[in-house]
C-alpha positions as CSV (number, residue, x, y, z in Angstrom):
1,X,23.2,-17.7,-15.1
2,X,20.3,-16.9,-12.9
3,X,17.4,-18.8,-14.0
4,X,14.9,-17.5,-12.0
5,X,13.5,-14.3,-13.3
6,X,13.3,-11.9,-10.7
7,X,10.8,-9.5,-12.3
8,X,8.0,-12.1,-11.4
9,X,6.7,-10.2,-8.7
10,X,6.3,-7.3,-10.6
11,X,5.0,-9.4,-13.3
12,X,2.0,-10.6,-11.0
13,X,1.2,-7.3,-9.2
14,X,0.8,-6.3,-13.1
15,X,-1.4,-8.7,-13.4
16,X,-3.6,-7.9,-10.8
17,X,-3.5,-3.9,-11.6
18,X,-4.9,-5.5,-14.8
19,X,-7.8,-7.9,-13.4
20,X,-8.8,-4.8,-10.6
21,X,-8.8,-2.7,-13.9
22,X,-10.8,-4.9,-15.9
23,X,-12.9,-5.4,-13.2
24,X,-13.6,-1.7,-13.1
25,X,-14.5,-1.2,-16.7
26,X,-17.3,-4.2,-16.1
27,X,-18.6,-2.1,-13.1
28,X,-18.9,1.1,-15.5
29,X,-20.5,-1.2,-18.2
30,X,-23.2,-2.0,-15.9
31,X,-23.3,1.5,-14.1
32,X,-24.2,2.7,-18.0
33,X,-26.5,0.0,-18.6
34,X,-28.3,1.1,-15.5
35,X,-28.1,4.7,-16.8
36,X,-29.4,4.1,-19.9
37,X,-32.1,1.7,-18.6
38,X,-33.4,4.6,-16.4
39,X,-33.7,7.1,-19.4
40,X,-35.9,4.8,-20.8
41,X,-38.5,4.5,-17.4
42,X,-38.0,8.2,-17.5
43,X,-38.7,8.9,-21.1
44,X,-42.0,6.3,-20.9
45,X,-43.1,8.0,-17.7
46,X,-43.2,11.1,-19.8
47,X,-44.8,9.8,-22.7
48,X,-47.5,8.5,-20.5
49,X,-47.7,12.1,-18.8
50,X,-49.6,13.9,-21.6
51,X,-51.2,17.2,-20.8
52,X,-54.8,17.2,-20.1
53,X,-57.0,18.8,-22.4
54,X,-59.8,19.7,-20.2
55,X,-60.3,20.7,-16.3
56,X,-59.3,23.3,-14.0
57,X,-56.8,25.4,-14.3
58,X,-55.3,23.9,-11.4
59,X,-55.6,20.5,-12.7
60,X,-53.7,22.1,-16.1
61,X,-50.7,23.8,-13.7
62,X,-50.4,20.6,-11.9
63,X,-49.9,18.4,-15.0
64,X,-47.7,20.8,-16.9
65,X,-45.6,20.8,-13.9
66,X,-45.9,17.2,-13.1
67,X,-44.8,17.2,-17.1
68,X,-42.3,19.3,-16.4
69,X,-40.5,17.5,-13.2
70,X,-40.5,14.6,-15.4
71,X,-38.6,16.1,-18.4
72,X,-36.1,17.4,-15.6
73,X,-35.5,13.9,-14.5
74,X,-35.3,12.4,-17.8
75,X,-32.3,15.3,-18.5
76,X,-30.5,14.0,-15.4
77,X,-30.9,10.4,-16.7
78,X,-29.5,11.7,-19.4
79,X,-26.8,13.5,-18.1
80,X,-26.0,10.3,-15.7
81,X,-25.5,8.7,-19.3
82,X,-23.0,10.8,-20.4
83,X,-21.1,10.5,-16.9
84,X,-21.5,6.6,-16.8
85,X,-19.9,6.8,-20.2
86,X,-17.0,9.2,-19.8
87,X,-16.1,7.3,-16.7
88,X,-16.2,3.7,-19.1
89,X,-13.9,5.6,-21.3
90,X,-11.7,6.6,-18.5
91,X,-11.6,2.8,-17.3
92,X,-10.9,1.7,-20.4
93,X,-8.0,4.0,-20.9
94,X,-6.8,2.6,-17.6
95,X,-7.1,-1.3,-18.8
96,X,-5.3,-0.7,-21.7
97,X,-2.0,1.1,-19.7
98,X,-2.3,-1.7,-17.3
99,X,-2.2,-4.3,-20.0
100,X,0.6,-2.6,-21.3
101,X,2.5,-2.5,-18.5
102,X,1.9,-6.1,-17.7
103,X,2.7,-6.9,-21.5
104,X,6.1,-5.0,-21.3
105,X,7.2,-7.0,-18.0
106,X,5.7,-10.1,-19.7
107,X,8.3,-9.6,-22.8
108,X,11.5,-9.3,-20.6
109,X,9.9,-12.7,-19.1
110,X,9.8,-13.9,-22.1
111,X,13.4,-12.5,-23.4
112,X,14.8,-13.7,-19.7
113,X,13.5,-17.3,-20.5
114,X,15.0,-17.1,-24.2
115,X,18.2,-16.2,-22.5
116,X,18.2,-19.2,-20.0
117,X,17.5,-21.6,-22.7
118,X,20.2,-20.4,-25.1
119,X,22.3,-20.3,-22.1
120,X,21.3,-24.2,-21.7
121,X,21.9,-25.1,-25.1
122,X,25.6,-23.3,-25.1
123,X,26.2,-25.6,-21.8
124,X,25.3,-28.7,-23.3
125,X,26.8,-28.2,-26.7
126,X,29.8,-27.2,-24.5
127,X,29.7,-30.5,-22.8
128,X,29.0,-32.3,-26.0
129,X,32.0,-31.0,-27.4
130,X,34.5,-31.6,-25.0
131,X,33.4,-35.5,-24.6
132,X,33.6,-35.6,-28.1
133,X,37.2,-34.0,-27.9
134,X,38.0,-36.4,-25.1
135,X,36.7,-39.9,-26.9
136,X,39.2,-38.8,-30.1
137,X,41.8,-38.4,-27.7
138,X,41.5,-41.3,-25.9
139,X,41.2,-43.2,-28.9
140,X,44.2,-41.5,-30.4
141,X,45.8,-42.2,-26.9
142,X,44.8,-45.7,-27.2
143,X,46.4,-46.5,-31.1
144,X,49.6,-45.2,-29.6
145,X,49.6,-47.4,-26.7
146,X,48.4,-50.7,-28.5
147,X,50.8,-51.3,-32.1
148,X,48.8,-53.9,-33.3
149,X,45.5,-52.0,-33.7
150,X,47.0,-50.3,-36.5
């Protein structure tokens, strides 16, 4: 029996489609964090934007579009949210087929080793047996060949 199992190649490219994956869903954590950090800068910078309540009409125009630029970036923070976590899901979609894949070679590793060991054990009972078979017929042989041991 072949005791070297020859899927263990496969077995460590599997492995590293699943670190590279996992490394992926940590970038798109932090790519949300980032995300989500911003829609907070964006939504204080808007808070702190009020309208003014007196001055030219200039003034006014200026600030409610200054107001307005600001709610437009807070809506593409926002949007860059959703992205950031669409793409996490994605990655984690990806993490768990790659741990499955690596999982499924893992088991026929696992089965392979079972096999090799039960093959081991059916050898050395095998060997048992048979010097255990000889030593009865040698002592056998032995009464036969010496009368007064009986």
């Amino acid at each position: 029996m072949n005791r070297l199992f020859r899927l263990a190649p496969v077995l460590r490219a599997r492995k590293a489609q699943e670190d590279a994956a996992r490394g992926a869903v940590i970038q798109s954590r932090a790519e949300v964090r980032d995300a989500e950090a911003m829609v907070k800068r964006r939504k204080l910078e808007l808070v702190g934007a009020d309208a003014p309540s007196e001055g030219s009409a200039r003034a006014m125009v200026a600030a409610l579009v200054a107001r307005q630029s600001l709610a437009a970036g807070l809506f593409d923070a926002q949007r860059m949210v959703t992205a950031a976590e669409e793409i996490e899901q994605e990655r984690l979609a990806a993490l768990a087929d790659a741990a499955k894949r690596r999982r499924a070679v893992e088991m026929m590793g696992d089965r392979h080793a079972a096999m090799v060991k039960a093959h081991d054990l059916r050898t050395d009972q095998a060997v048992l047996d048979e010097l255990a078979v000889t030593a009865k017929a040698r002592s056998a042989a032995g009464d036969v060949n010496d009368p007064n041991r009986s």
